[in-house]
Each structure stands twice: as structure tokens, then as C-alpha cells.
C-alpha positions in Angstrom: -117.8 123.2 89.1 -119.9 121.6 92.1 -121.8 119.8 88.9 -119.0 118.1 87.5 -118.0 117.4 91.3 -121.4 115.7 91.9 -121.6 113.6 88.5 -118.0 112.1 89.4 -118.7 111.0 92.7 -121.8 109.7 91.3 -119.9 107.8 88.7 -117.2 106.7 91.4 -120.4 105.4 93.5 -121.7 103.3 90.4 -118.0 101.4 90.6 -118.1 97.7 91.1 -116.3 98.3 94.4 -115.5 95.2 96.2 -118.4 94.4 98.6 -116.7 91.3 101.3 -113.7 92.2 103.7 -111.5 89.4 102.0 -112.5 91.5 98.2 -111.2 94.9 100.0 -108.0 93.7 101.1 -107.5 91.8 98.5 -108.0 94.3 95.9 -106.2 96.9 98.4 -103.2 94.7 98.3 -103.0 94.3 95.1 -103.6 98.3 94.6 -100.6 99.0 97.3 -98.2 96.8 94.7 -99.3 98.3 92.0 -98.8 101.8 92.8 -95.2 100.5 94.2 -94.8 99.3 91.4 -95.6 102.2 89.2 -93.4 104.3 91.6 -90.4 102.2 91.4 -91.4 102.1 87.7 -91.5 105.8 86.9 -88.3 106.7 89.2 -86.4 104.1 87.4 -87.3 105.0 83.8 -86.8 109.1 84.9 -83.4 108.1 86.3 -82.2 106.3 83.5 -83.6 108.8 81.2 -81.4 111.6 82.9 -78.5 109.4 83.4 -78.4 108.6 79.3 -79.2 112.3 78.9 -76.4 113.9 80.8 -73.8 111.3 79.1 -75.4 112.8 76.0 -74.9 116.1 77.0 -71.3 115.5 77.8 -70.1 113.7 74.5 -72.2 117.0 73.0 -69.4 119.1 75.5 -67.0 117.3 74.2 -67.6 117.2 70.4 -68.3 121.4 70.3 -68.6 122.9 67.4 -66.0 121.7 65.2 -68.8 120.1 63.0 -70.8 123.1 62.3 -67.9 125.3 62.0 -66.2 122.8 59.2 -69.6 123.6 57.1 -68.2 127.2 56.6 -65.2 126.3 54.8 -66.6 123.1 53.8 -66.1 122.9 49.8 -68.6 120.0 47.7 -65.3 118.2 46.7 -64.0 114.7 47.6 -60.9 115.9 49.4 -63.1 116.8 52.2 -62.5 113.8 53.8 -58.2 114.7 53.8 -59.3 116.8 56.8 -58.0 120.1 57.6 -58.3 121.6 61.0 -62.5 122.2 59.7 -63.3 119.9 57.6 -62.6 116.6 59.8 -65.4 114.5 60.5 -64.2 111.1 61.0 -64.4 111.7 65.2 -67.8 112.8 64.8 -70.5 110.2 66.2 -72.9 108.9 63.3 -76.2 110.8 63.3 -74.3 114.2 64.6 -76.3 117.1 63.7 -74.7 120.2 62.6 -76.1 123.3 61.7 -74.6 127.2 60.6 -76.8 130.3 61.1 -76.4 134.2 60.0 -79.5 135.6 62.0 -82.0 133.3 61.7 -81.3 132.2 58.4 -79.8 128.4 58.1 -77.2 128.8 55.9 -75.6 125.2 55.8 -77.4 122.2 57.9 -75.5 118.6 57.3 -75.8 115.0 59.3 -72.8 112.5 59.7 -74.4 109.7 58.0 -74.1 105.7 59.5 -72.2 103.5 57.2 -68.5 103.2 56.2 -68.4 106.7 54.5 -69.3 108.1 58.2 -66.6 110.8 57.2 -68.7 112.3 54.3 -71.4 114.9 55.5 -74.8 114.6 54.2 -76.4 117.6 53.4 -80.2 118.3 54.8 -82.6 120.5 54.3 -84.5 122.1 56.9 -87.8 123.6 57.1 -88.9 127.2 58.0 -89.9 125.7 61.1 -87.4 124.0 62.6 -84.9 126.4 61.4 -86.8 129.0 63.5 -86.6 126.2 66.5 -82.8 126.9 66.1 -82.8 130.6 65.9 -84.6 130.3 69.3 -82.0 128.4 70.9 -79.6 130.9 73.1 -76.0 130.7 72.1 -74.4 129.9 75.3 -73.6 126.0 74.9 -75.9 124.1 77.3 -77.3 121.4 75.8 -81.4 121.5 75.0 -84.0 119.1 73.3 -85.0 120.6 70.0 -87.7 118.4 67.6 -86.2 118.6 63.8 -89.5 117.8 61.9 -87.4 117.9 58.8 -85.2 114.7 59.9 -88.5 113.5 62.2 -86.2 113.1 65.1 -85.2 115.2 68.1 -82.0 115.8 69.5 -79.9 117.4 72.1 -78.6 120.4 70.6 -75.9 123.8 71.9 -75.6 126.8 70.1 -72.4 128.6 70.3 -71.3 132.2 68.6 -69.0 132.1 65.8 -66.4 134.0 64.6 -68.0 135.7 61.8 -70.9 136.7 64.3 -73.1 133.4 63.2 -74.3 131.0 65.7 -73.0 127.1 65.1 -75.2 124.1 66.4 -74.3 121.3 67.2 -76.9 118.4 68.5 -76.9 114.2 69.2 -79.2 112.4 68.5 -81.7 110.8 71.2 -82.9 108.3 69.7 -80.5 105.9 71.3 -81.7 107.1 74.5 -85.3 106.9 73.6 -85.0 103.1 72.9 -83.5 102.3 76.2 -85.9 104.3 78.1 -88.7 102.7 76.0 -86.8 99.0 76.5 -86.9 99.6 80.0 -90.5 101.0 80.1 -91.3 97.3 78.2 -89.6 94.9 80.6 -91.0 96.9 83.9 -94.3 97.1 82.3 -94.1 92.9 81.8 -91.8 92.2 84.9 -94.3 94.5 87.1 -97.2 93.2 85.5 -96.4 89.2 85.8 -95.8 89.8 89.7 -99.1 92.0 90.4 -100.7 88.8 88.8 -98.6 86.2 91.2 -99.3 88.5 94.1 -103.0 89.4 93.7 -103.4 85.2 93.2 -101.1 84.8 96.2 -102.8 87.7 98.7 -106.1 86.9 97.7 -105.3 83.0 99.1 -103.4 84.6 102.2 -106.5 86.5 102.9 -108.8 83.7 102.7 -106.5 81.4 104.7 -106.2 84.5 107.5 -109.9 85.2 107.6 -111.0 81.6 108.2 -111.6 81.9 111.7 -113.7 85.3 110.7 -115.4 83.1 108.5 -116.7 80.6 111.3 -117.9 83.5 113.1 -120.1 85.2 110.5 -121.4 81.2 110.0 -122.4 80.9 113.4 -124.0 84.3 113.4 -125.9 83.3 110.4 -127.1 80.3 112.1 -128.4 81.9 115.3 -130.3 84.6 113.0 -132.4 81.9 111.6 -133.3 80.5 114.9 -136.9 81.4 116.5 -136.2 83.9 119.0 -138.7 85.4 119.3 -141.2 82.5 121.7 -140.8 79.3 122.9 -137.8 76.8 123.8 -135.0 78.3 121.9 -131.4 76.1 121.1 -128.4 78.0 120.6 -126.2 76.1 118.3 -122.3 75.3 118.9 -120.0 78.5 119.7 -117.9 79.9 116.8 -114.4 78.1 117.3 -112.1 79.6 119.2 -108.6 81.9 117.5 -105.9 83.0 118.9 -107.0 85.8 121.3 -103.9 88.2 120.6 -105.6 89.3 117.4 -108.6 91.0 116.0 -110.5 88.2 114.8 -109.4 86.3 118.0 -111.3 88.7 120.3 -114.3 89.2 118.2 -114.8 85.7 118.1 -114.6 85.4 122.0 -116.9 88.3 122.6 -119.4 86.5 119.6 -119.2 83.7 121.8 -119.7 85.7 125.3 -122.9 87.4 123.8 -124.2 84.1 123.1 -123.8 82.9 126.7 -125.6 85.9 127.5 -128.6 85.7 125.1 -129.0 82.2 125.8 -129.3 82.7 129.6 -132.0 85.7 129.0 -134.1 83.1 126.6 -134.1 80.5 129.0 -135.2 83.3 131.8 -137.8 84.3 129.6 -139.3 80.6 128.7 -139.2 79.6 132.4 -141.1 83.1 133.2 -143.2 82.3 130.0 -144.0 78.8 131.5 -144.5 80.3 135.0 -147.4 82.7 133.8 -148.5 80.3 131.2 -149.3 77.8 133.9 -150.7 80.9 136.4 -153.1 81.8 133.6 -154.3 78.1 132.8 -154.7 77.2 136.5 -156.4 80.9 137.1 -158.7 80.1 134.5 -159.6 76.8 135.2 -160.1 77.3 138.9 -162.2 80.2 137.9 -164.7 78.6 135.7 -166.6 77.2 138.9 -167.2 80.0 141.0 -167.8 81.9 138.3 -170.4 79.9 136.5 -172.3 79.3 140.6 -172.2 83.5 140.4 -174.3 83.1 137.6 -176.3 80.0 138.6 -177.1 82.2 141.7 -178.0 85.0 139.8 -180.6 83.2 137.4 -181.7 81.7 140.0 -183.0 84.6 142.1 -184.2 86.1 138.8 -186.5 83.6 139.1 -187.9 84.0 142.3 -191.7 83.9 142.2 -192.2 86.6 144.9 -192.6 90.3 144.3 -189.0 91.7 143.9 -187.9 95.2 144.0 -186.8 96.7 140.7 -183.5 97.6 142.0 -182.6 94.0 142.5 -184.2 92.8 139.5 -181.8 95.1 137.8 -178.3 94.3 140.1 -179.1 90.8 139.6 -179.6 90.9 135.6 -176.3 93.2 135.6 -175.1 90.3 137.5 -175.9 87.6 135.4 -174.4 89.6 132.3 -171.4 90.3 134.0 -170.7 86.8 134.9 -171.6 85.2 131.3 -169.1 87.6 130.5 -166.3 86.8 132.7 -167.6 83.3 131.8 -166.2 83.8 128.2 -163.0 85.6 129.3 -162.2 82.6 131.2 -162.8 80.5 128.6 -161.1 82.1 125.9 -157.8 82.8 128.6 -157.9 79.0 129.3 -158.1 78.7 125.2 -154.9 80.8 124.4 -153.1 79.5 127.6 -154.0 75.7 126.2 -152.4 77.0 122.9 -149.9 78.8 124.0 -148.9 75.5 125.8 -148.6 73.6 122.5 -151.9 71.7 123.2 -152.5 69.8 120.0 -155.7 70.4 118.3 -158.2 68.1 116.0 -156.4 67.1 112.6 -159.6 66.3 110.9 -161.1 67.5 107.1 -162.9 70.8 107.3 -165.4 71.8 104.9 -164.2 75.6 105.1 -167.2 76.8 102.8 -169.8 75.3 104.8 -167.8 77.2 108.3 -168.4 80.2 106.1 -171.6 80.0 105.4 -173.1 79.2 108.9 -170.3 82.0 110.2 -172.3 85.0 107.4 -175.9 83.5 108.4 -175.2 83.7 112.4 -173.4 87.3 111.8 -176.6 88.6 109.5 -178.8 87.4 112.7 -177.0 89.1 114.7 -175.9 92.5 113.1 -179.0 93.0 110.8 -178.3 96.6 110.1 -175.5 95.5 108.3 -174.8 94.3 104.3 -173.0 90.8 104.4 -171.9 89.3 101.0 -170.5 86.1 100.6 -167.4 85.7 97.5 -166.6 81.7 97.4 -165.5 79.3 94.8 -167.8 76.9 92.9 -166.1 74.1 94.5 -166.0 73.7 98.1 -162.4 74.1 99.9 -161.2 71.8 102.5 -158.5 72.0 105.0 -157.6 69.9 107.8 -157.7 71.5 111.2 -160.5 71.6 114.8 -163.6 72.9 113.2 -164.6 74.3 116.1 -161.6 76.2 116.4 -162.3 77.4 112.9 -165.7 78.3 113.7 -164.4 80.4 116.5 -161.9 82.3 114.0 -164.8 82.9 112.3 -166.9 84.4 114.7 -164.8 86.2 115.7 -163.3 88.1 112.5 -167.0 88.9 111.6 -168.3 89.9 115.1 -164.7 92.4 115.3 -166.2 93.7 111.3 -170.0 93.8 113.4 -168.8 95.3 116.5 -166.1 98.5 115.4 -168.6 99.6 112.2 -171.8 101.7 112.2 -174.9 100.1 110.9 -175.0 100.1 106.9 -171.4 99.1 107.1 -170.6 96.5 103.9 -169.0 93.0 104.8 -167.9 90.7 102.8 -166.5 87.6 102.9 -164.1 85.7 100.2 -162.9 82.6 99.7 -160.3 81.5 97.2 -157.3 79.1 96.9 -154.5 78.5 94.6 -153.9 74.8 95.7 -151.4 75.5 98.4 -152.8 78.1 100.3 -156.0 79.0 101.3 -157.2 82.5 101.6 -160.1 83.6 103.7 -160.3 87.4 103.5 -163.4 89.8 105.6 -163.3 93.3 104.4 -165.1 95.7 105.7 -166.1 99.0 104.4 -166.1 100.9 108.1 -164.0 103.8 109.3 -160.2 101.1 110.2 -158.3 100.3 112.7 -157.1 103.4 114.5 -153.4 103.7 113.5 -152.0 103.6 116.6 -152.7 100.2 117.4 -152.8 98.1 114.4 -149.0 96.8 114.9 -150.5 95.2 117.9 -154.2 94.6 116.7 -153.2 90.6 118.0 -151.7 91.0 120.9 -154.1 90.3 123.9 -156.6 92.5 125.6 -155.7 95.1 122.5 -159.2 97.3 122.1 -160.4 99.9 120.2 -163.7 100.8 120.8 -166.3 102.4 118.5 -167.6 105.6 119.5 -171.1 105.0 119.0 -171.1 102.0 121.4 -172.6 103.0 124.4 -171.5 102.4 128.1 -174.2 99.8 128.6 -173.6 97.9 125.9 -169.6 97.4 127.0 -166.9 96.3 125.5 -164.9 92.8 124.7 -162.0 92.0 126.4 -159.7 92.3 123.8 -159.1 88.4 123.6 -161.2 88.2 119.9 -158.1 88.7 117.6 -155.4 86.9 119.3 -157.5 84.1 119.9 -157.8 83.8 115.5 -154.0 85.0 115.3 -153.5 82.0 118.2 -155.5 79.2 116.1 -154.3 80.2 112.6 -150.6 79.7 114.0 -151.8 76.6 115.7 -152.7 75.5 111.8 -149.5 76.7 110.6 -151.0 79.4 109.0 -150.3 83.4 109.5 -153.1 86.3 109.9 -152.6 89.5 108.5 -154.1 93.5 108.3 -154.5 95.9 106.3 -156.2 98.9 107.2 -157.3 102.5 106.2 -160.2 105.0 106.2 -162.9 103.5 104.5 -161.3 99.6 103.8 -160.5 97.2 105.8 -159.1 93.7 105.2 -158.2 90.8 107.6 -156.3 87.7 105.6 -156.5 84.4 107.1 -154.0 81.9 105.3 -153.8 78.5 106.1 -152.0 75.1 104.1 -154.0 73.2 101.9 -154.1 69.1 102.7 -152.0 67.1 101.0 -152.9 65.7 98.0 -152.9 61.9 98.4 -150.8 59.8 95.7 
């Protein structure tokens, strides 16, 4: 049983049920009617039915039996039609059935015929059957439906006991009721079926006209979920018009419009606090280039000192150095995002991307020697427009990420390719991948992961490398990318092609 339960809700689930408010109520209407339809339908035809049956059931009361009782005395002669208290038919209604049984044998079974000789009988025959049919019927003169397959009609028929200890039937015909009921079942079917038509066209229009104002709503949310939110200077656009705030669609469209309010005070919040550390982190940075870089200056100076110096201070004072070229580049590349972040517009010159790619491999194979580099670029050189020093920098830093977070033996390779809108620059590296954990924020600033055989001397970035490239790619309206497992790993660079000049 559960089986045949599962496949019919499956099959009620495939349904093409309506998927849009104004489709449900719609349809619903148009379902209500029809099933009050149906209703008003089915109690009519039932009523009429029973009324056209119990008026049959009285003229059967009031006929009796003299009809079957006439066909015991009945003699095949024409002066049946004289009439004698048994043998008068002229009051019988055409199509009267009447039928004489002696156990349940039929021993006479005749019909008042239609026409002008309505008063001469016309002998039937019945079959086995239907004369068993009318054995079966109890002789106590209530009226019941019996089918005559003989005369391929059915009629209301009472049996009543004789005086010669045979049962005499006597039945109407239903057809006449039949073809009212079935009239009627025609014009409600039409009638019912012209104003479901006129009132699914007419609700589906009400609805439409009533959900207007629901309409403007789901608009204006539409609108605001294609806006930006996520960074920057954000406009709201107008507020969803107001409705009459007694009903549903009333309030929802004043609370809409109240969460609006609401998210457009927290975005401007946020892009004034944005601006605020925005312009903290540019002005930290710039102000720290100086005394950073005189640290340095200091250091490299004293390293220089022609005197005998201990090797404790020979060693603080390289550590020094070190340590201040690398705050040096933190600094710079802070100052770099915050310039970006800023909107800072950047060099909108040619760039021969294959050549950046070639000096980027030849600088990384210098540097990370214990490691295989390949090189996969087109036979013709690709070009964008962008700051090729911002390029180079992307670069750098993609392939110093691959040099830095793989062992030695590690494979690298580089590819080039475009499709003459895009450009694809891919660096896939053969290492162990970017821990799980954080590659949904392998962008985001001072993000590291470092590599376990890197040792504490050697220390670590500062997590800048990749959102400086995710920074500049956006800056070139392009988009990075990452995909990562055990074994392969793949950053995408995409960035526009030029336009090709008419």
C-alpha cells in the first residue's frame, strides 16, 4: 500500500501546479466555483431525479395491477378492446409494462404500445434472465428499478400476489425520466461550464488588478538585489509605493519600505567607517614609510662601521635591517591596497602580458631554483591594457605564493591563453593546497598559511600577497579565482581583452 501511496504523491508532485501567488488564487478560484458548481450540479440532477421518480411511483400506485391481471383472461381476439372489468387498457399509460408469473415462470408478459391503437397489448417476449429479475422482485407493491434486457429498457416495476396464487407486475417506463435528468445534466454541464470560463477570465483580471501594489513591491525588491551591497557607496532606489495600510499587501509594503530605511542607514555607517579606516591606513602608511626607511638607513649604516664590532650587534643590527626592509614592504603594499581601495585610478596603457610572463618565470626560477617552472603561452603574444607594474606585481606575487607554500621539486607552471574576450593567466602548482579551512578567505588581507618546513628564521609574509592580486585584477575589471586540493593547485587570473579598434 505505502508503494502505491509514494508513486501518487510522486505523480501529484510532477503536476504543473501553479508557481506565482496571482496563478494560485486564480486557479483556486476558479477550483472553489467549480466544485460549487458541481455540488449545485449534482444536488439538482439527484433532486429532480427523485422528484420524477416518486411521481412515477405514484401513477405506478395508482395504475395497480389491472394490466397484468387483464393478461389472465386476456383472449387473442379483437373484442379485447370492448373492455370488460380485465381486459381494459385504454387508461393505461403508453409503454406500461405488464407481466403474469406462476413461480418463476413468465406465463404472459405484454406492453401498451404508443400510437392510436394504445388500447391493443403487444405481446413480448422475455428472456430467462430478466424473467428471473422479476421472480426476484418481493410481491408487496413498492415500486423498484428492474433492467428488461429483452425490451433494452428499465423501468419501475411492483409485484403484487394474485388471486390464483401468481404474482402480477406491473412497471413504467423511465425513460421519460432519464431524458430530463440527462437534459438537465446537458444545460448545467454548458450553463456551469460557460460561467467557470467568464469567471476564471474575470478572477484572474481581479487578481492581477488587487495584487498591483504587491507587484511594485516584489519590483523594488528586485531592484535593490541587483545593487552592490556588498562595498563601496551604495544607492537605494525609490521606495515601493505606498497601499492602503488596512490590508496585507498595505503593511508588507510599509515594512519593505521601513527595512530599506534601515539597510540604507547601516550602508552609509559602514562606507563612512570604511572611509574612516581607509584614510587611517593610507595616512599610517604614508607617515610610516620615513621613519621606517631611517630605521633601516641607521641600521646599514652601523653595519658599516669600520671598527671592530661585537658579534652580538653585528647580528641585532642585520635582524634589524631585515626586519625594517620588511615592514618597508608591508607599508608599501598597505599604502597599495588603501590607494585602491580608494578608487585611485591606475595606468590605461598596452601591456605585452607574455613578455610580464616571461620576466615573472625567469625572476621566480632565480629565486626558487629547487623548483620545476614551465611556461604554456600562445604563439602570438596577448595584450591587455592595464599598469604594467601593477601586473608585474600580480605576477610576483602568484608565483612567489606557488614558491613559498611548496617543498622543493614542486612543479609550476604557468599558462596563457585567450578566447578574444577574456584573458586567462592560470599558475598551477603541483604542491600539497591550500589548507581547507581558509581558502574562502585566501584574499582577504593578512590571510596566511604557512608551510611546515619554513623555518622560524626564515619568517613569514604578511598575508598582503593575495589580496594585493585579487585588489589589482578588480582594479582591471577582472576577477581572481581558486581551486584547490591535495596534490593540484590552480589560481585563475581573468582580465578583459582591449577593444578591437574599427
Amino acid at each position: 500500500m505505502r508503494p502505491v501511496l509514494r508513486r501518487a504523491a510522486r505523480g501529484l508532485r510532477r503536476l504543473p501546479w501553479p508557481r506565482t501567488l496571482r496563478a494560485r488564487l486564480s486557479a483556486g478560484l476558479v477550483v472553489l466555483l467549480a466544485v460549487s458548481c458541481a455540488a449545485v450540479g449534482v444536488a439538482a440532477v439527484v433532486e429532480l431525479d427523485g422528484f420524477l421518480t416518486r411521481r412515477l411511483d405514484q401513477q405506478l400506485a395508482d395504475v395497480g395491477s389491472r394490466l397484468p391481471a387483464s393478461l389472465e383472461h386476456r383472449m387473442p381476439t379483437p373484442s379485447d378492446h370492448d373492455g370488460d372489468e380485465h381486459g381494459d387498457t385504454r387508461r393505461q399509460v403508453t409503454g406500461t409494462f405488464g407481466a403474469r408469473l406462476v413461480g418463476v415462470r413468465v406465463t404472459n408478459a405484454a406492453v401498451v404500445p404508443s400510437g392510436s391503437a394504445a388500447a391493443n397489448l403487444r405481446d413480448v417476449t422475455l428472456s430467462a434472465a430478466d424473467g428471473a429479475r422479476l421472480a426476484a422482485l418481493p410481491a408487496d407493491g413498492r415500486a423498484r428499478t428492474v433492467a428488461l434486457e429483452s425490451l433494452h429498457a428499465s423501468y419501475r416495476a411492483a409485484a403484487y400476489r394474485g388471486k390464483d396464487g401468481d404474482v402480477l407486475i406491473t412497471g413504467l417506463p423511465l425513460e421519460p425520466v432519464e431524458a430530463a435528468v440527462r437534459r438537465l445534466e446537458l444545460v448545467a454541464g454548458i450553463v456551469f461550464g460557460v460561467a467557470l470560463v467568464i469567471a476564471g477570465v474575470a478572477g484572474a483580471l481581479w487578481v492581477r488588478w488587487s495584487l498591483r501594489p504587491l507587484n511594485r513591491v516584489a519590483a523594488t525588491a528586485t531592484r535593490v538585489s541587483e545593487l552592490p551591497l556588498a562595498s563601496g557607496d551604495v544607492v537605494l532606489p525609490a521606495r515601493a509605493p505606498a497601499a492602503d495600510p488596512r490590508g496585507e499587501v498595505g503593511q508588507v509594503a510599509a515594512a519593505f519600505n521601513r527595512m530599506l530605511g534601515h539597510v540604507e542607514n547601516a550602508l552609509t555607517k559602514r562606507q563612512a567607517s570604511e572611509e574612516r579606516l581607509r584614510g587611517f591606513a593610507a595616512d599610517a602608511s604614508h607617515e610610516l614609510r620615513t621613519p621606517v626607511a631611517s630605521v633601516r638607513g641607521h641600521a646599514e649604516l652601523a653595519l658599516l662601521h669600520p671598527g671592530p664590532v661585537p658579534l652580538q650587534v653585528t647580528r641585532a643590527l642585520e635582524r634589524i635591517a631585515a626586519e625594517s626592509a620588511r615592514m618597508g614592504e608591508m607599508v608599501d603594499e598597505m599604502l597599495l591596497l588603501a590607494r585602491l581601495d580608494a578608487g585611485r585610478p591606475l595606468e590605461r596603457r598596452p601591456v605585452d602580458l607574455t613578455r610580464l610572463v616571461l620576466d615573472a618565470v625567469t625572476d621566480a626560477r632565480a629565486a626558487g631554483p629547487g623548483h620545476g617552472w614551465a611556461l604554456e603561452l600562445p604563439e602570438e603574444p596577448v595584450t591587455v591594457t592595464g599598469d604594467a607594474h601593477r601586473l608585474q606585481q600580480v605576477l610576483a606575487n602568484l608565483l612567489a605564493n606557488a614558491r613559498s607554500h611548496t617543498p622543493a621539486g614542486t612543479k609550476v607552471t604557468v599558462s596563457l591563453e585567450t578566447d578574444g574576450d577574456t584573458v586567462r593567466l592560470d599558475v598551477h602548482d603541483t604542491g600539497p593546497g591550500v589548507p581547507e579551512e581558509i581558502r574562502p578567505g585566501v584574499f582577504e588581507r593578512f590571510t596566511r598559511a604557512e608551510h611546515r618546513r619554513r623555518t622560524e628564521a626564515a619568517g613569514g609574509g604578511a598575508g598582503l600577497g593575495l589580496s594585493i592580486v585579487a585588489a589589482v585584477t578588480e582594479a582591471h575589471g577582472g576577477e581572481v579565482s581558486l581551486k584547490s586540493h591535495p596534490g593540484t593547485t590552480t589560481f585563475t587570473v581573468r582580465l578583459p581583452t582591449p577593444p578591437t579598434p574599427h
